[in-house]
C-alpha positions in Angstrom: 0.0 0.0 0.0 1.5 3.5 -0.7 0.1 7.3 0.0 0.0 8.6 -3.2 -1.5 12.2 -2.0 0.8 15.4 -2.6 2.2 12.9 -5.9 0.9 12.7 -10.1 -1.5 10.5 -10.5 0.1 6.9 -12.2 -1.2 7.3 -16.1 -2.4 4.4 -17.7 -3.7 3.0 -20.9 -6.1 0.6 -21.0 -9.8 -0.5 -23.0 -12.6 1.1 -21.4 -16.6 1.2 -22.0 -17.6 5.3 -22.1 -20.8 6.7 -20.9 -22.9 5.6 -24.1 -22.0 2.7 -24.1 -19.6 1.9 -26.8 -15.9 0.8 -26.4 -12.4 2.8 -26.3 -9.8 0.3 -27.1 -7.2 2.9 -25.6 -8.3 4.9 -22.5 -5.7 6.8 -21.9 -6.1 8.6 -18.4 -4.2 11.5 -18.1 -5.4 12.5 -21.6 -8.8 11.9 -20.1 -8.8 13.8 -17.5 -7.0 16.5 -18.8 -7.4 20.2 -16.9 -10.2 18.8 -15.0 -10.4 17.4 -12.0 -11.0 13.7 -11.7 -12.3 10.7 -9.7 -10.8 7.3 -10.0 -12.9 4.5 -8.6 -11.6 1.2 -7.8 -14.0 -1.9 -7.0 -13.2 -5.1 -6.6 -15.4 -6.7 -9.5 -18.4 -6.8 -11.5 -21.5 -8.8 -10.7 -20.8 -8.9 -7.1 -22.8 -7.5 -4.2 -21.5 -4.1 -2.9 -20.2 -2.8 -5.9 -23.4 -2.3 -7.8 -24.7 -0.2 -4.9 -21.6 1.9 -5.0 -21.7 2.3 -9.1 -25.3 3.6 -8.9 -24.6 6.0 -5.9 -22.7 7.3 -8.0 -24.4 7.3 -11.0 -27.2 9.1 -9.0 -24.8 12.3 -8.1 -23.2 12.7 -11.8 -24.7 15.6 -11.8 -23.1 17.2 -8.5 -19.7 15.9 -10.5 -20.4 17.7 -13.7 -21.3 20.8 -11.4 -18.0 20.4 -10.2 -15.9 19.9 -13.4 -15.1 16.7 -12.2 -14.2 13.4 -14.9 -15.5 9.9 -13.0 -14.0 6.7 -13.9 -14.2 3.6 -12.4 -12.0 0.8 -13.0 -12.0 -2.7 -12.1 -10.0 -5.8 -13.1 -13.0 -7.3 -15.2 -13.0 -6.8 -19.0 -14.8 -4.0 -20.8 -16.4 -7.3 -22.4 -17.6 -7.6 -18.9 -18.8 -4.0 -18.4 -20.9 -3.7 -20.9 -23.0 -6.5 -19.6 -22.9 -5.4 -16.3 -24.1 -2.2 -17.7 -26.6 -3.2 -20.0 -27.9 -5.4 -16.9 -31.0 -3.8 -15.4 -30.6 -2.7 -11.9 -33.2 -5.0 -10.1 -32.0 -8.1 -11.7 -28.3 -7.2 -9.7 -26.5 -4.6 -12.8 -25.8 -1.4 -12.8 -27.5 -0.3 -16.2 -26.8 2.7 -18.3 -24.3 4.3 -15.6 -23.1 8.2 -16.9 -19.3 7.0 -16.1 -16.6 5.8 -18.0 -15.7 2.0 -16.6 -12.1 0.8 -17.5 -10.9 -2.3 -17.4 -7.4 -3.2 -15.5 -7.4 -6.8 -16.7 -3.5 -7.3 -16.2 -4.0 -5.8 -12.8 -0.9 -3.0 -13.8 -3.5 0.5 -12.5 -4.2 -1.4 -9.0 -0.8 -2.0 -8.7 0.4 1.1 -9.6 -1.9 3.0 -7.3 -0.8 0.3 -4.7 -4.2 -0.8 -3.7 -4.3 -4.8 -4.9 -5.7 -6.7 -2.3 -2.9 -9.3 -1.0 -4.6 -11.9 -1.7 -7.7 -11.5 -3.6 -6.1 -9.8 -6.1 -8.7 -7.9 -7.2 -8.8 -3.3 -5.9 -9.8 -2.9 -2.4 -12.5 0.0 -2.7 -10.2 3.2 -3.4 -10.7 6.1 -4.7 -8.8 9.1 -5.5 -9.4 12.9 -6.3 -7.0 14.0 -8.9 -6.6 17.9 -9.6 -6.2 19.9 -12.9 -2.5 19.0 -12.5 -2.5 15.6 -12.2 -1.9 15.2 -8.6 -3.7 13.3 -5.7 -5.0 15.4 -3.5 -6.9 12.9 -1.4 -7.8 8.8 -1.3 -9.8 6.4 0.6 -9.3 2.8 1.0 -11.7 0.5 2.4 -11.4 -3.0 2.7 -13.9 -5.0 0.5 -17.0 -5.3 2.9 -17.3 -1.7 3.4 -18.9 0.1 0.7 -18.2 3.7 0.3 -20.1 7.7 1.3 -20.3 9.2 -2.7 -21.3 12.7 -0.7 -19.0 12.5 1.2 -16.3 12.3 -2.0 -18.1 15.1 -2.9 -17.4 16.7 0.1 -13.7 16.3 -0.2 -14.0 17.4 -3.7 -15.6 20.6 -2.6 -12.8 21.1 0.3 -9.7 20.6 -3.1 -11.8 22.8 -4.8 -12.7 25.6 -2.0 -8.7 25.4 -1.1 -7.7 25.9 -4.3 -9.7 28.8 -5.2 -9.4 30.5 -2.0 -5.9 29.8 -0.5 -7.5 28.6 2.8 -8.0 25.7 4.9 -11.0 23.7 5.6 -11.4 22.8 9.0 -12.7 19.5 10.7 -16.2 18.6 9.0 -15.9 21.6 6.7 -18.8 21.3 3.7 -19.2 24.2 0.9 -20.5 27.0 2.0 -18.9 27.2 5.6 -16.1 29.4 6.6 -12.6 28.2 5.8 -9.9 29.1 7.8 -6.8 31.1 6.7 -3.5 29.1 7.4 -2.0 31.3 10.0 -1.4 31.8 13.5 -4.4 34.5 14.0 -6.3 32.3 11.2 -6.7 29.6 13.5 -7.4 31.6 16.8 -10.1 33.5 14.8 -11.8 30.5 13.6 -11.8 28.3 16.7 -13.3 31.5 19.2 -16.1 31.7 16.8 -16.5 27.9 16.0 -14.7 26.1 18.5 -17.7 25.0 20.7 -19.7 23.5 17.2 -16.4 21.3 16.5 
């Protein structure tokens, strides 16, 4: 396992299924994501049992990402053979239907190595995922082992903390969601903040 926040994103070429459905024979991810910012999501596989409810989560917020210029692709170690009939599955016979992401397909298990989240001895991802900036760099992941499905707001809560940081030059402080006060990363930034906020932490 290794911390790939502060560091560029590992690129990668790969096939891929895109959002309508048809198949890119080489998904190349920084050209992807290019000036944008980006969510790579690992699961463990297709057809299984937590990893449709995480795929339509997020499916259900694509909206909130394009709000927020942000590129979603999820990868697994399946095919894009694979993905397509997950995705042209319907969603109460166990598929994820006609999901608004791009799903790639890490069949030689090279991206999950590379972002160093293979699980030892499944050898499928763990459930990572990472937010990438308009520079290529990781500004944030989450690992979870494989029972433990993911919170898709509260990526999007992260995303919104890159995103108010960037823009603003300040810091978000604990449980900080858009819209709140940031604090400004200095001596007097922080005793402002916590005599008006302290007690609510």
């Amino acid at each position: 396992m290794s911390v790939l926040v502060t560091r560029k994103a590992p690129d990668f070429c790969v096939s891929a299924v895109n959002p309508g459905g048809q198949f890119i024979q080489e998904f190349k991810f920084h050209d992807a994501i290019k000036d944008n910012y980006a969510l790579l999501f690992f699961y463990p596989l297709d057809f299984t049992f937590v990893c449709p409810s995480e795929l339509i989560a997020l499916d259900h917020r694509m909206n909130e990402f394009k709000k927020r210029n942000v590129e979603v692709i999820a990868i697994s170690i399946d095919s894009q053979f694979t993905h397509l009939a997950w995705r042209n599955t319907p969603v109460n016979k166990g598929g994820i239907s006609q999901v608004k992401f791009t799903l790639a397909a890490d069949i030689q298990h090279t991206v999950c190595q590379a972002y160093g989240i293979e699980h030892p001895e499944a050898g499928v991802a763990l459930r990572a995922a990472f937010i990438i900036d308009p520079n290529g760099i990781v500004r944030s992941q989450i690992v979870n082992d494989l029972p433990i499905g993911r919170d898709i707001d509260e990526l999007l809560r992260l995303i919104d903390a890159v995103q108010f940081a960037d823009k603003e030059g300040e810091v978000c402080p604990a449980g900080w969601k858009k819209g709140a006060t940031g604090m400004k990363p200095t001596t007097d930034g922080v005793a402002h903040y916590l005599s008006a906020k302290g007690d609510a932490l």
